[in-house]
C-alpha positions as MATLAB code, in Angstrom:
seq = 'XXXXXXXXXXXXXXXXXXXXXXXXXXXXXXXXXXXXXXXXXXXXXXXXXXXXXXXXXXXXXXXXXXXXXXXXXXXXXXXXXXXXXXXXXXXXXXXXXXXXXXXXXXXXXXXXXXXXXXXXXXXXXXXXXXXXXXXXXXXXXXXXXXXXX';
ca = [
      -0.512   33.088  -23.398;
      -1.201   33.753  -19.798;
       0.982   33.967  -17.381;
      -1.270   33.317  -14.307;
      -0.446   31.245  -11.669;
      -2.601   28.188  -11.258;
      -3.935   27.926   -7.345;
      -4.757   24.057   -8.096;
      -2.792   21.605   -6.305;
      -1.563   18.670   -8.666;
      -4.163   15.254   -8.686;
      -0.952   13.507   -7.044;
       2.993   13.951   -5.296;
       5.265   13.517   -8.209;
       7.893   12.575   -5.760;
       5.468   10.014   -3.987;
       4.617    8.922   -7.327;
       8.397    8.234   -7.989;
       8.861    6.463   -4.863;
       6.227    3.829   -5.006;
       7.403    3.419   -8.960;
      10.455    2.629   -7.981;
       9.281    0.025   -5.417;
       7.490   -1.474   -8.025;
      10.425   -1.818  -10.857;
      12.712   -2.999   -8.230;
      10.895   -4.830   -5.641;
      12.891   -2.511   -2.388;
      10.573   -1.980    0.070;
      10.855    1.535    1.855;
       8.930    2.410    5.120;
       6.453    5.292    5.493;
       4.248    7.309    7.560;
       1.472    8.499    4.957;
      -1.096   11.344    6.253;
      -4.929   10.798    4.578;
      -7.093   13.130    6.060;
      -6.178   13.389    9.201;
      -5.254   10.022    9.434;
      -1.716    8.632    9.720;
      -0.869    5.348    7.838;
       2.292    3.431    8.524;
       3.827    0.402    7.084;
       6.088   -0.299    4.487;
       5.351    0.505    0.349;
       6.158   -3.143   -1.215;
       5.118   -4.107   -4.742;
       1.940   -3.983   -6.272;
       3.014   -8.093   -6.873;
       3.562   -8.749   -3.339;
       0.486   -7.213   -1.929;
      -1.582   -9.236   -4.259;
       0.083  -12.222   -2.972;
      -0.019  -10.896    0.450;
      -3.694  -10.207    0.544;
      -4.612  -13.550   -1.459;
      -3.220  -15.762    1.006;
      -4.262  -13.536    3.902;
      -7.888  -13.538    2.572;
      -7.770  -17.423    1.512;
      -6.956  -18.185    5.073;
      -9.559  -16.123    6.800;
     -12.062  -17.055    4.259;
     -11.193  -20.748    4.544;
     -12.688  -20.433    8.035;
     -15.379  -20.076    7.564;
     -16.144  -21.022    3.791;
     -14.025  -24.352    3.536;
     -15.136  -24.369   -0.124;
     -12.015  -25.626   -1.959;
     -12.671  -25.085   -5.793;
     -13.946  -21.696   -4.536;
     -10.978  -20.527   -3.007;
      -8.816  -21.867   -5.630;
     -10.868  -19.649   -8.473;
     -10.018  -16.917   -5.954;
      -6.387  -17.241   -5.481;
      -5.942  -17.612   -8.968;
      -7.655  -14.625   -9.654;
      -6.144  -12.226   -7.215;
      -2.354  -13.905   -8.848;
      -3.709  -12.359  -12.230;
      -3.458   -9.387  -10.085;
      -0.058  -10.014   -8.830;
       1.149  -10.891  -12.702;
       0.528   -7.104  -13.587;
       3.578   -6.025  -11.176;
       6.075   -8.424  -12.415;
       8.298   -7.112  -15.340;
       8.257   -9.677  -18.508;
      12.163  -10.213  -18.454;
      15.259   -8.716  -16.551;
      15.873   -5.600  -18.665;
      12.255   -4.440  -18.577;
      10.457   -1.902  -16.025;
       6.785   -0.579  -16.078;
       6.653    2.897  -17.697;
       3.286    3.326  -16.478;
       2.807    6.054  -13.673;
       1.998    4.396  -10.363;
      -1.580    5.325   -9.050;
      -1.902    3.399   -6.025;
       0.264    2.782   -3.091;
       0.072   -0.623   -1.274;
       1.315   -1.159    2.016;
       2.770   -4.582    4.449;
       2.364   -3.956    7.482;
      -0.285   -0.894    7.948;
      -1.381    0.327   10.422;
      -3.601    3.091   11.091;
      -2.637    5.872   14.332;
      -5.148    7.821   15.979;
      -5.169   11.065   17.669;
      -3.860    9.645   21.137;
      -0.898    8.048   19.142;
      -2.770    3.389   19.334;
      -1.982    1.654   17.124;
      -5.245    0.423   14.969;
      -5.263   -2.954   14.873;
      -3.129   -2.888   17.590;
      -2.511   -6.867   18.135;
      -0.581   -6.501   14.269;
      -0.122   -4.978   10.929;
      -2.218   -5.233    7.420;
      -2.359   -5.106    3.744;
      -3.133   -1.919    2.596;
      -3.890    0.075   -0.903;
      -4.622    3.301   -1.524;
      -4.993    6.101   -3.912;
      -1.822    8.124   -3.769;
      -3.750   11.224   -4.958;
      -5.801   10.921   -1.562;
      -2.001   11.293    0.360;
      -1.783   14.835    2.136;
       1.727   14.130    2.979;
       3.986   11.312    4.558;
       7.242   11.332    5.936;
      10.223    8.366    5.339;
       9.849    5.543    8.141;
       6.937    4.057   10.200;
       5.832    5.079   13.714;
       6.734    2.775   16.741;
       3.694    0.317   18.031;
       4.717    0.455   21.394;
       2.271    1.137   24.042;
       0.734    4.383   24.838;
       1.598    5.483   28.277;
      -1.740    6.592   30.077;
      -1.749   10.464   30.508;
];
């Protein structure tokens, strides 16, 4: 057996891993700054079950627009609640075992290097990969205006 030290950093943060688990047995929401590649991300980490219902209603409205297709949205929002079914624990005593591999976000917003908000009129839904998370830090970042330098 060797006893050399592996230079690999893990796939994903454990402790991130934990945190977004949690969010998803108990339905807290906890905000966050993440850092993705030189990006920051802020917003809040809410349930896998809430984003899909989140984003389904967000993107039945804006598609509704401009598609006005009724059966077709319908298919749609019942498809993206299948989704939203996978989050949600069978009965009261039960919580998902499974390890959390995504992170999904109310509220998101993405900062650049001057410190704007992107979009900067409101916040989004949000998923992503939590092994593609450099780092993040507990809270969000403030939206208020940039002063000019």
């Amino acid at each position: 057996m060797s006893n050399a030290v592996s230079n690999t950093a893990p796939q994903k943060d454990w402790f991130l891993e934990s945190l977004v688990s949690t969010v998803n047995n108990t339905g807290i929401e906890i905000g966050i700054t993440l850092q993705m590649d030189g990006f920051l991300v802020s917003g809040y980490i809410v349930n896998g079950g809430k984003y899909f219902d989140g984003f389904s209603n967000e993107f039945i409205g804006e598609t509704a627009v401009h598609f006005g297709n009724d059966e077709a949205l319908k298919t749609i929002q019942e498809a993206f609640g299948k989704y939203a079914e996978m989050y949600k624990p069978k009965n009261a005593e039960e919580s998902s075992t499974d390890t959390a591999n995504y992170i999904h976000l109310e509220g998101a917003r993405f900062f650049n290097t001057a410190g704007a908000p992107i979009p900067n009129n409101r916040g989004m839904w949000w998923r992503g990969r939590i092994a593609e998370v450099n780092g993040f830090i507990l809270g969000t970042l403030d939206v208020t205006e940039v002063p000019d330098a």
